[in-house]
Backbone bond lengths (Angstrom), bond angles and torsions (degrees), N, CA, C in turn:
res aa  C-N    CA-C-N  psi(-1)  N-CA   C-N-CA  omega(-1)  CA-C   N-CA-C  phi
1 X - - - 1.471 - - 1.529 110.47 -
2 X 1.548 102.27 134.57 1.686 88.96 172.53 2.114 118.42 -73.89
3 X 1.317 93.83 -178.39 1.625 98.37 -166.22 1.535 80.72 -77.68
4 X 1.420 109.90 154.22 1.691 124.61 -179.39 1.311 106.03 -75.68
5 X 1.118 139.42 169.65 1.310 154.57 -168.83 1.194 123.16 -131.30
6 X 1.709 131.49 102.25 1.565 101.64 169.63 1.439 126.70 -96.74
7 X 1.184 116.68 149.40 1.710 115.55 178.71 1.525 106.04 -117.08
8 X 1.280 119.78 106.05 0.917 135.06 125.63 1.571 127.29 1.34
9 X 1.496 131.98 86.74 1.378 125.91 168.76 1.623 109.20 -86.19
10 X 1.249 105.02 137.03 1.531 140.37 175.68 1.377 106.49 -77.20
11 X 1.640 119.57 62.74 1.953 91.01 -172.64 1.907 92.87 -115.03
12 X 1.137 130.19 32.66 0.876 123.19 159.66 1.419 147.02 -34.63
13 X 1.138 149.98 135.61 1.841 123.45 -179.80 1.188 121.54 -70.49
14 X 1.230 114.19 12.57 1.432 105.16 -179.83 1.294 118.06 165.70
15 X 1.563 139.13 138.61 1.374 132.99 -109.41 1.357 110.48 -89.31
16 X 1.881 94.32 -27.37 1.540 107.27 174.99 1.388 116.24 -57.77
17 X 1.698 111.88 -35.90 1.448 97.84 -167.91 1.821 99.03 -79.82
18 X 1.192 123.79 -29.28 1.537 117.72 -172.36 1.307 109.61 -51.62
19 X 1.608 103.92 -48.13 1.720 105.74 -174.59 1.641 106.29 -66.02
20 X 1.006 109.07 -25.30 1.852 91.16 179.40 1.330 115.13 -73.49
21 X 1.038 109.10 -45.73 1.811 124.80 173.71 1.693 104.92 -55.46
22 X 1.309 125.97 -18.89 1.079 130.34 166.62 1.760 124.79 -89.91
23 X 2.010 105.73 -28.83 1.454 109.68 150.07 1.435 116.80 -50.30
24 X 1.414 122.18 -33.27 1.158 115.88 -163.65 1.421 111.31 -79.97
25 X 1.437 109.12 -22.39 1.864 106.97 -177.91 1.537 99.24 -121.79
26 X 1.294 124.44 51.28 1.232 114.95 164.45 1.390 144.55 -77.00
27 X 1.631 105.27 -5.38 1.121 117.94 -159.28 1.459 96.69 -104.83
28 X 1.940 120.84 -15.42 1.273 126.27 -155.03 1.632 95.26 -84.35
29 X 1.728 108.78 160.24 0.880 119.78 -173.10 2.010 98.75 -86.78
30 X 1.195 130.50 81.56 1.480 140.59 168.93 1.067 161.90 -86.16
31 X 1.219 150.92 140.31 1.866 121.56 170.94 1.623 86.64 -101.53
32 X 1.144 94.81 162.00 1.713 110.20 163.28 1.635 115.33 -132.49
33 X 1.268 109.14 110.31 1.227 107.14 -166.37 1.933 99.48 -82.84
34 X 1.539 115.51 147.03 1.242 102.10 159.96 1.790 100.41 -135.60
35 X 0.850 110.22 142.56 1.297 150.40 -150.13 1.976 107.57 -80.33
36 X 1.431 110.93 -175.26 1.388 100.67 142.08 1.320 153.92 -73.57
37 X 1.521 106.46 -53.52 1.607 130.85 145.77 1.585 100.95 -12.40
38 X 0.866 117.93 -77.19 1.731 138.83 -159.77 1.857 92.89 -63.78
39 X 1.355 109.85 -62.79 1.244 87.59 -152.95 1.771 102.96 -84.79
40 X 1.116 140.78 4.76 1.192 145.01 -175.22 1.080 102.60 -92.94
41 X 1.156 117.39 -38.20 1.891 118.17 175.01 1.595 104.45 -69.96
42 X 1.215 124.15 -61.49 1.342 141.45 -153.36 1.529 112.49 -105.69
43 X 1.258 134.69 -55.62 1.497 128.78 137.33 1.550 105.40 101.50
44 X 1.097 131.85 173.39 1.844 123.85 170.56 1.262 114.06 -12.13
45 X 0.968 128.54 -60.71 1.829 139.95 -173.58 1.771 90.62 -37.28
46 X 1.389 120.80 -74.80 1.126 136.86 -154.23 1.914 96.43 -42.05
47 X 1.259 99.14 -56.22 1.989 119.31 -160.06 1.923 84.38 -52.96
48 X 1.510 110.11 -51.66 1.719 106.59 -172.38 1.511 100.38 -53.09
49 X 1.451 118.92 -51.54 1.093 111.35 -146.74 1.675 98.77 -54.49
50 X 1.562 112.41 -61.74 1.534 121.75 -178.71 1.525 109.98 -46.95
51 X 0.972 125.32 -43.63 1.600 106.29 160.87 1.574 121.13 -59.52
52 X 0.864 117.07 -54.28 1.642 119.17 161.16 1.190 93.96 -28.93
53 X 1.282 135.15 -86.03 1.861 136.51 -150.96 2.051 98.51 -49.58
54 X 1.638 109.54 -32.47 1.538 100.43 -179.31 1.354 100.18 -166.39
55 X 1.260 129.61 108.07 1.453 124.08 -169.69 1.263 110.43 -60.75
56 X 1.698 119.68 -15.22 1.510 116.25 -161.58 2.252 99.52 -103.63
57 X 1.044 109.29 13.98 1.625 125.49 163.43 1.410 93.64 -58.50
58 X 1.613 113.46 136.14 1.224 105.69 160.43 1.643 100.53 -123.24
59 X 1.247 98.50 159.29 1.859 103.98 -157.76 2.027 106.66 -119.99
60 X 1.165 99.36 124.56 1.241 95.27 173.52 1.806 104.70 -125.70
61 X 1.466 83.14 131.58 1.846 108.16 -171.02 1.404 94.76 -84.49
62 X 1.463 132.54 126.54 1.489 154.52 -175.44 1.406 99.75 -109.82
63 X 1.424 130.03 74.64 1.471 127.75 -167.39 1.774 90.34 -119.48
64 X 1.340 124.93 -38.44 1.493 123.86 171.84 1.435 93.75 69.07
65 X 1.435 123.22 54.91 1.560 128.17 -175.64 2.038 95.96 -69.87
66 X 1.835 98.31 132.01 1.333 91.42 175.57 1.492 85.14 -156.33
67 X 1.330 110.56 126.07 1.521 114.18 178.25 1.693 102.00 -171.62
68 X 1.102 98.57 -164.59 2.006 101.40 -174.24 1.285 109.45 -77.98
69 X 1.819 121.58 131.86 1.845 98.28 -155.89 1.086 111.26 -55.42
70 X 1.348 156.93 -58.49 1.441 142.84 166.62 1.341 126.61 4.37
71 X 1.403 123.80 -60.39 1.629 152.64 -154.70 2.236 70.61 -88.12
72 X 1.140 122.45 -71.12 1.509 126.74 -160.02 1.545 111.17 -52.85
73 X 1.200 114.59 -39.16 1.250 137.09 -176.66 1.548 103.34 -81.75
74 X 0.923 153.96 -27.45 1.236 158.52 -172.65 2.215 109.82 -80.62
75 X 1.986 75.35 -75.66 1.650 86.83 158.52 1.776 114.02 -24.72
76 X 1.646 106.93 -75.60 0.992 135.23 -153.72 1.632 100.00 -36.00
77 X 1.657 101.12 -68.39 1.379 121.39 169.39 1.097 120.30 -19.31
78 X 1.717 120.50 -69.31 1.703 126.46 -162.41 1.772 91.47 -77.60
79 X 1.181 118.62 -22.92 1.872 104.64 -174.54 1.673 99.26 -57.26
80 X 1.356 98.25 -47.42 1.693 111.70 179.95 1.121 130.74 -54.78
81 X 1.465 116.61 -31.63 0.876 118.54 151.88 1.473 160.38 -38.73
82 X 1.330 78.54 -51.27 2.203 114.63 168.76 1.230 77.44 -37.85
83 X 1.186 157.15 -135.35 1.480 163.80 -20.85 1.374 101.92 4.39
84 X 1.437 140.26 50.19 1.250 145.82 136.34 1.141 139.33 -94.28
85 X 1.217 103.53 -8.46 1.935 104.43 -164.88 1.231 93.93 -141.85
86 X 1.823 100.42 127.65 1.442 119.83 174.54 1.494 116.49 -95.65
87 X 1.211 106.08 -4.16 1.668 97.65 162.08 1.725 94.03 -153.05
88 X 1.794 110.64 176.86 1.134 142.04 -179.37 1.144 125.31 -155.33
89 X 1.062 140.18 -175.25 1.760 134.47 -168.40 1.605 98.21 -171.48
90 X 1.333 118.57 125.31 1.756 143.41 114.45 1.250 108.90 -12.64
91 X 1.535 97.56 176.35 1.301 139.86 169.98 1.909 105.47 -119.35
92 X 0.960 160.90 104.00 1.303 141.37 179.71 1.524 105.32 -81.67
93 X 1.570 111.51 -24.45 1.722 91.41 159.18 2.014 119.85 -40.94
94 X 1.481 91.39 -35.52 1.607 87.48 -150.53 1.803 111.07 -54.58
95 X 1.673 104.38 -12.35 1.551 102.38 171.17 1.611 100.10 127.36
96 X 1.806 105.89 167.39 1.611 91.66 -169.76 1.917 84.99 -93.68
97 X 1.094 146.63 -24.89 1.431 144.74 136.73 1.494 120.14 10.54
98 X 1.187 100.72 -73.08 1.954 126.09 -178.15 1.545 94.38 -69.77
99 X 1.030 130.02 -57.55 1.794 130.71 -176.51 1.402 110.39 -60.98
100 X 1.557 115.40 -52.71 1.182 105.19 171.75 1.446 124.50 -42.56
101 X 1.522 117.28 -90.03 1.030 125.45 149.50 1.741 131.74 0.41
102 X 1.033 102.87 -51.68 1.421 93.33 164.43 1.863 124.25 -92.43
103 X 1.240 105.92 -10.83 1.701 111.51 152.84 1.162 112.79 -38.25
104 X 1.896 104.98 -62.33 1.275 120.02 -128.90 1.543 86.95 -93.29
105 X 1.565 146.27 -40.93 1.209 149.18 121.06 1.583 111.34 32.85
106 X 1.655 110.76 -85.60 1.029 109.09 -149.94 2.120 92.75 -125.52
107 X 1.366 104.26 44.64 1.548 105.54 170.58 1.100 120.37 -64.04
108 X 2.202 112.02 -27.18 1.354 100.20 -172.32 1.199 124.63 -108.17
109 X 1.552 96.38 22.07 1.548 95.58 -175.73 1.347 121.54 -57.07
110 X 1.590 139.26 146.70 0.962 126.11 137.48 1.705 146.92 -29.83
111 X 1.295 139.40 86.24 1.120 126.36 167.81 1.601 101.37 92.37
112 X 1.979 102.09 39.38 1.502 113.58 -160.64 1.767 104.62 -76.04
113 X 1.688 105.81 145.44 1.268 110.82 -178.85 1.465 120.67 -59.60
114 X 1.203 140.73 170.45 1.197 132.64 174.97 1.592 95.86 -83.15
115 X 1.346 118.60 -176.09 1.340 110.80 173.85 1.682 96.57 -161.64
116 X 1.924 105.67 132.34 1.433 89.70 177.07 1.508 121.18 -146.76
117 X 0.994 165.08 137.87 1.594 153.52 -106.25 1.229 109.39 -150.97
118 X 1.610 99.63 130.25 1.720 117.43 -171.67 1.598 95.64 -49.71
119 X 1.196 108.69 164.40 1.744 120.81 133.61 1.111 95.52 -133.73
120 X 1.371 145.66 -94.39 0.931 110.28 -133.63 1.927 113.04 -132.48
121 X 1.211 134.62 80.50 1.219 140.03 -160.93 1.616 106.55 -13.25
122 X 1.611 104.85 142.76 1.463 117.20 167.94 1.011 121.42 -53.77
123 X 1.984 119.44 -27.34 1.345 114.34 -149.46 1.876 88.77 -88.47
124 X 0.941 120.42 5.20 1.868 100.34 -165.37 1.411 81.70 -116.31
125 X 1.476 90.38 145.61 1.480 121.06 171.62 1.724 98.87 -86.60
126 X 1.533 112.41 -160.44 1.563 99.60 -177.17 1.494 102.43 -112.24
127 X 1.137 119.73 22.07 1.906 108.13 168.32 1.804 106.85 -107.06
128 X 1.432 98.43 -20.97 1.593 96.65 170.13 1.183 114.09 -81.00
129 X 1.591 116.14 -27.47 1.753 120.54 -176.67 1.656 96.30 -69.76
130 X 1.107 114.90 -67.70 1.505 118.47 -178.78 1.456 122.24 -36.15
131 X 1.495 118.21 -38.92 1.342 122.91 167.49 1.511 118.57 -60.66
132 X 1.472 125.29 -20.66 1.106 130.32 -168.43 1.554 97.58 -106.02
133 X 1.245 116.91 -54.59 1.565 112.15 -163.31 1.459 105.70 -110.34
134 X 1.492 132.19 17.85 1.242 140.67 173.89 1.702 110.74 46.07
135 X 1.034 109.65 46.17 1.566 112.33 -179.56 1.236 117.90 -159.40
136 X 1.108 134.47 -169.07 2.212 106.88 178.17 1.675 75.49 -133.55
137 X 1.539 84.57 164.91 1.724 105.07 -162.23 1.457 113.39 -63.19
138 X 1.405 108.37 -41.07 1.602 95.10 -174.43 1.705 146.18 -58.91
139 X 1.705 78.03 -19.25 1.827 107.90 172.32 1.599 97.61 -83.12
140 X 1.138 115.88 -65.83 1.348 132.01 -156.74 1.881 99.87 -56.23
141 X 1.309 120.80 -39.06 1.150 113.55 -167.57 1.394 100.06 -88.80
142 X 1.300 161.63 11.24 1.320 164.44 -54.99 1.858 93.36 152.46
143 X 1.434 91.66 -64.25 1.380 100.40 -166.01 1.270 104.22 -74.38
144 X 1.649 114.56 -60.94 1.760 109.32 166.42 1.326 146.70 -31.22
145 X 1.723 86.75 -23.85 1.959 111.34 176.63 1.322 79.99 -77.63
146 X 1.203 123.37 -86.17 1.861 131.04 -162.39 1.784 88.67 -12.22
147 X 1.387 92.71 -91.56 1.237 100.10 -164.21 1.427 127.66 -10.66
148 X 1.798 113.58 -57.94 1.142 142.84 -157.07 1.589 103.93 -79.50
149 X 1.898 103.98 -19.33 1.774 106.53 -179.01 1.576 108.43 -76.11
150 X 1.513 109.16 -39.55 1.774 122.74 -165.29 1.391 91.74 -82.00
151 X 1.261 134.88 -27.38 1.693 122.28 -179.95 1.980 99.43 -59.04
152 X 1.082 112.83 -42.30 1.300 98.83 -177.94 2.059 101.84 127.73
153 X 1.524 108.04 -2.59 1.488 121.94 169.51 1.126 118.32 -71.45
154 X 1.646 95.63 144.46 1.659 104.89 -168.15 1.304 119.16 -77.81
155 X 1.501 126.97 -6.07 0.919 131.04 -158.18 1.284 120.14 -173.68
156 X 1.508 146.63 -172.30 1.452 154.46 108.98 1.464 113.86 -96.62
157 X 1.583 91.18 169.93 1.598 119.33 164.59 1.548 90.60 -101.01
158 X 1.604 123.80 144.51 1.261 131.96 171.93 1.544 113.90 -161.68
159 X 1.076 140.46 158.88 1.479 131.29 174.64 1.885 97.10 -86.60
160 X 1.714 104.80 136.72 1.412 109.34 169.18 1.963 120.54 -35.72
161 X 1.249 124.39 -20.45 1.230 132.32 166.11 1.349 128.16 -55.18
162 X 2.014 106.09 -22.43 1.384 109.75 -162.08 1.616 85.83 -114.31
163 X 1.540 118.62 -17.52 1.783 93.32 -144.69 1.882 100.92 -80.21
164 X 1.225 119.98 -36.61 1.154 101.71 165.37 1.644 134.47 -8.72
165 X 1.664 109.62 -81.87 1.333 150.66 150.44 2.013 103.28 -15.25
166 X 1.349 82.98 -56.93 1.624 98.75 -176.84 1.601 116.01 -51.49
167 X 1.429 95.35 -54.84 1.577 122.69 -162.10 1.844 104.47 -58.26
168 X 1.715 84.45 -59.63 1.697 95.73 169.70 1.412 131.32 -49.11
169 X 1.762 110.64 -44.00 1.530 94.20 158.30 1.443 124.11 -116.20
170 X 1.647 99.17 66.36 1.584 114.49 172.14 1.565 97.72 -154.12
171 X 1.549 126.57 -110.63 0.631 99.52 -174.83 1.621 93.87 -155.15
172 X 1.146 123.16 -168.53 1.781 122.78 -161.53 1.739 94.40 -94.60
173 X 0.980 112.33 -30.85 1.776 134.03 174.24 1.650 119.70 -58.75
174 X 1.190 87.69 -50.13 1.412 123.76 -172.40 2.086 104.26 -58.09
175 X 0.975 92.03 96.23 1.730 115.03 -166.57 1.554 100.24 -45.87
176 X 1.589 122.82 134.34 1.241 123.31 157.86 1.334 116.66 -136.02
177 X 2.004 129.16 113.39 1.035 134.78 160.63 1.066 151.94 -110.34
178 X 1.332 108.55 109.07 1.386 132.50 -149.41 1.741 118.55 -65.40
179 X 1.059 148.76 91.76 1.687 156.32 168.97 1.947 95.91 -57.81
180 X 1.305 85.06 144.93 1.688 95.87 158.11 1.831 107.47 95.88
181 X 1.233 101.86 -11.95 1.474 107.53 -158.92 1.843 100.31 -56.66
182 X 1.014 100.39 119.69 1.544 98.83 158.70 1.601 126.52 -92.85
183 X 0.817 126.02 73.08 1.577 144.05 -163.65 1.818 99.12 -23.59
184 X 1.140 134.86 -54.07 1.283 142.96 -146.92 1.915 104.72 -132.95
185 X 1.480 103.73 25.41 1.111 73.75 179.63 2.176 129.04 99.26
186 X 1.356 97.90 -31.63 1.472 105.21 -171.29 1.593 110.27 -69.28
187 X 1.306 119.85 174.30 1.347 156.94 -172.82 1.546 94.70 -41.57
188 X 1.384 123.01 128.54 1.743 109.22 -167.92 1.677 87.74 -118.23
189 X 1.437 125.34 7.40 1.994 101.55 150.57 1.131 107.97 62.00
190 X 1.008 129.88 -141.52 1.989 118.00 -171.82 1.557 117.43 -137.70
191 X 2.072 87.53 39.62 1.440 97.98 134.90 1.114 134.75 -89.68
192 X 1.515 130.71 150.30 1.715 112.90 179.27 1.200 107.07 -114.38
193 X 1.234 144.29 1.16 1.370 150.51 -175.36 1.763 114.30 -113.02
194 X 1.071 113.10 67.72 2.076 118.22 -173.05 0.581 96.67 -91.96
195 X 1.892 102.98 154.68 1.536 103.73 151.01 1.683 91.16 -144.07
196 X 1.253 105.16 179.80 1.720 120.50 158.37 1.405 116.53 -76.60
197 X 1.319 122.06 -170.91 1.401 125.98 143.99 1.347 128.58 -59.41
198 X 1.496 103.76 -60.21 1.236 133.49 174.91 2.020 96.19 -21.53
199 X 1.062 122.00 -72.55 1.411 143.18 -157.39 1.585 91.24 -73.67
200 X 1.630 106.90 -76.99 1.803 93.56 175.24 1.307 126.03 -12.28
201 X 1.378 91.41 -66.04 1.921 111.42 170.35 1.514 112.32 -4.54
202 X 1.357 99.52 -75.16 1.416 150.39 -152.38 0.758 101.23 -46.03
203 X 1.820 122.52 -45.33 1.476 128.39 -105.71 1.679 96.28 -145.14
204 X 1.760 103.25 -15.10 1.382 117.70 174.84 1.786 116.75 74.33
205 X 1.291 108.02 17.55 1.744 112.78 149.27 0.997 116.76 -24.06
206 X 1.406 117.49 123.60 1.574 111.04 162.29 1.536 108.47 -99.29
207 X 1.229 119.50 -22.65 1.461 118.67 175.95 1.567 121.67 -139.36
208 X 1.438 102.37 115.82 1.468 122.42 -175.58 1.515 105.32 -77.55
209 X 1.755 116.90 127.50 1.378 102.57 164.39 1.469 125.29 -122.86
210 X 0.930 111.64 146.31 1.720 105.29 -158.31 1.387 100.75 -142.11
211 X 1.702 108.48 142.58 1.283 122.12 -171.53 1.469 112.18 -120.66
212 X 1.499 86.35 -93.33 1.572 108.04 -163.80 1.918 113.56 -59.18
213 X 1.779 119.49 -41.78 0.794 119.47 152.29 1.482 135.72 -49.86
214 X 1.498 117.54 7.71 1.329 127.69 174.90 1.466 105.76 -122.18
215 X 1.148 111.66 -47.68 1.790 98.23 -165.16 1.576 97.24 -97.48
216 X 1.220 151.16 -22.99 1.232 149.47 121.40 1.644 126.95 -13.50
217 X 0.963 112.12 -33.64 1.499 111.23 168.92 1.473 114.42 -71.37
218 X 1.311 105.63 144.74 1.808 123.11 142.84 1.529 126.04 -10.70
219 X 1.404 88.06 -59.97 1.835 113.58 -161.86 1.586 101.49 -137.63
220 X 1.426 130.30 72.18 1.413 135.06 179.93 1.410 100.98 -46.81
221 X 1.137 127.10 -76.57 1.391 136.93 168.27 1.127 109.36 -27.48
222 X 1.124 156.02 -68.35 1.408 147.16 172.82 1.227 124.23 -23.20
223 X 1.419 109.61 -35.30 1.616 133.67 -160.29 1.347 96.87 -105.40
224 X 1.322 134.82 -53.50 1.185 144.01 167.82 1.732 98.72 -35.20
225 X 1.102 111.82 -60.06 1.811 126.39 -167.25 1.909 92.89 -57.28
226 X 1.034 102.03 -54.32 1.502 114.80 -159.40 1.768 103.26 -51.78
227 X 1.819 103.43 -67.56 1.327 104.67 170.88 1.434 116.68 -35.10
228 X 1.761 123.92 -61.17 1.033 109.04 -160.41 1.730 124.99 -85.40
229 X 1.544 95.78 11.21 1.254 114.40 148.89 1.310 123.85 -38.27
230 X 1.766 93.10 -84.39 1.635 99.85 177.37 1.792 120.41 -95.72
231 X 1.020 109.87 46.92 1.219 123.14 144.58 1.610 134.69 -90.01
């Protein structure tokens, strides 16, 4: 298994405060995820700036591109372009069509991002997932991974509950990053799907993402130190 990864979410109000919270862990070995919020306000400029703070940051763009593959594939392209962003993320609703297609898009990029596809958001429990996708999450996100492995994607987004499950019918390679993680235990906010490390562990995460327990603290850095303690 590779060593786990944490990424860092950017959900700050505003770009100044992200980048300081990012002075503060510059030296750490990180991803920093930035989001929509972040990049719709703040936009390319923002991705330079965080390389500026450490060229060796690696940045994952949270855009959850889902549209007709064409419209996905296009997107896909100019993200790739930046030579800023080492990863990106789908929709795996959007079809194995839309995934393909945007693989096949941007294969030749230089120094191409990884790229890896929701199934099924942290924030739904399984009677809201079921209302939407008529199936309960643990099957349903299973199949969306499948899907998202034969498109030729590096990965999913999944809650630590599924990636196990995931891994087994995909592959040990086969990338899983986990949202919602509460590292220690804290206040899980209006996610419904947590976990610790401890369990990630368990569960074979390759990428821990952590928010509010970081830029919410006293001493971000402390916490930052702590996670990558027990990682």
């Amino acid at each position: 298994m590779r060593d786990m990864k944490l990424c860092i979410s950017l959900d700050l109000p505003s770009a100044k405060e992200n980048l300081a919270l990012v002075e503060q862990i510059k030296d750490d070995d990180v991803w920093l995820k930035v989001g929509l919020r972040s990049f719709i306000r703040d936009g390319k400029t923002f991705l330079e700036e965080l390389k500026a703070i450490n060229p060796n940051f690696k940045i994952f763009l949270d855009l959850k591109l889902y549209d007709i593959p064409n419209t996905m594939a296009d997107a896909a392209e100019e993200i790739a372009s930046f030579g800023l962003v080492d990863m990106f993320n789908v929709h795996a609703s959007a079809g194995k069509r839309a995934m393909s297609e945007v693989m096949e898009r941007i294969k030749d990029v230089p120094n191409k991002p990884l790229v890896i596809a929701v199934t099924a958001l942290t924030s739904f429990d399984n009677d809201e997932f079921k209302a939407v996708y008529n199936e309960d999450i643990s099957s349903k996100a299973t199949k969306l991974a499948v899907d998202t492995y034969e498109s030729g994607v590096d990965g999913v987004v999944c809650s630590a509950f599924e990636s196990l499950d995931i891994k087994k019918n995909t592959s040990d390679e086969f990338i899983t990053l986990c949202p919602g993680i509460r590292p220690f235990g804290e206040e899980s906010g209006d996610q419904k799907r947590v976990a610790d490390i401890a369990f990630s562990k368990e569960n074979l995460v390759d990428f821990i993402v952590v928010g509010r327990p970081i830029y919410k603290s006293e001493n971000p850095k402390e916490v930052v130190n702590n996670i990558l303690k027990n990682i």
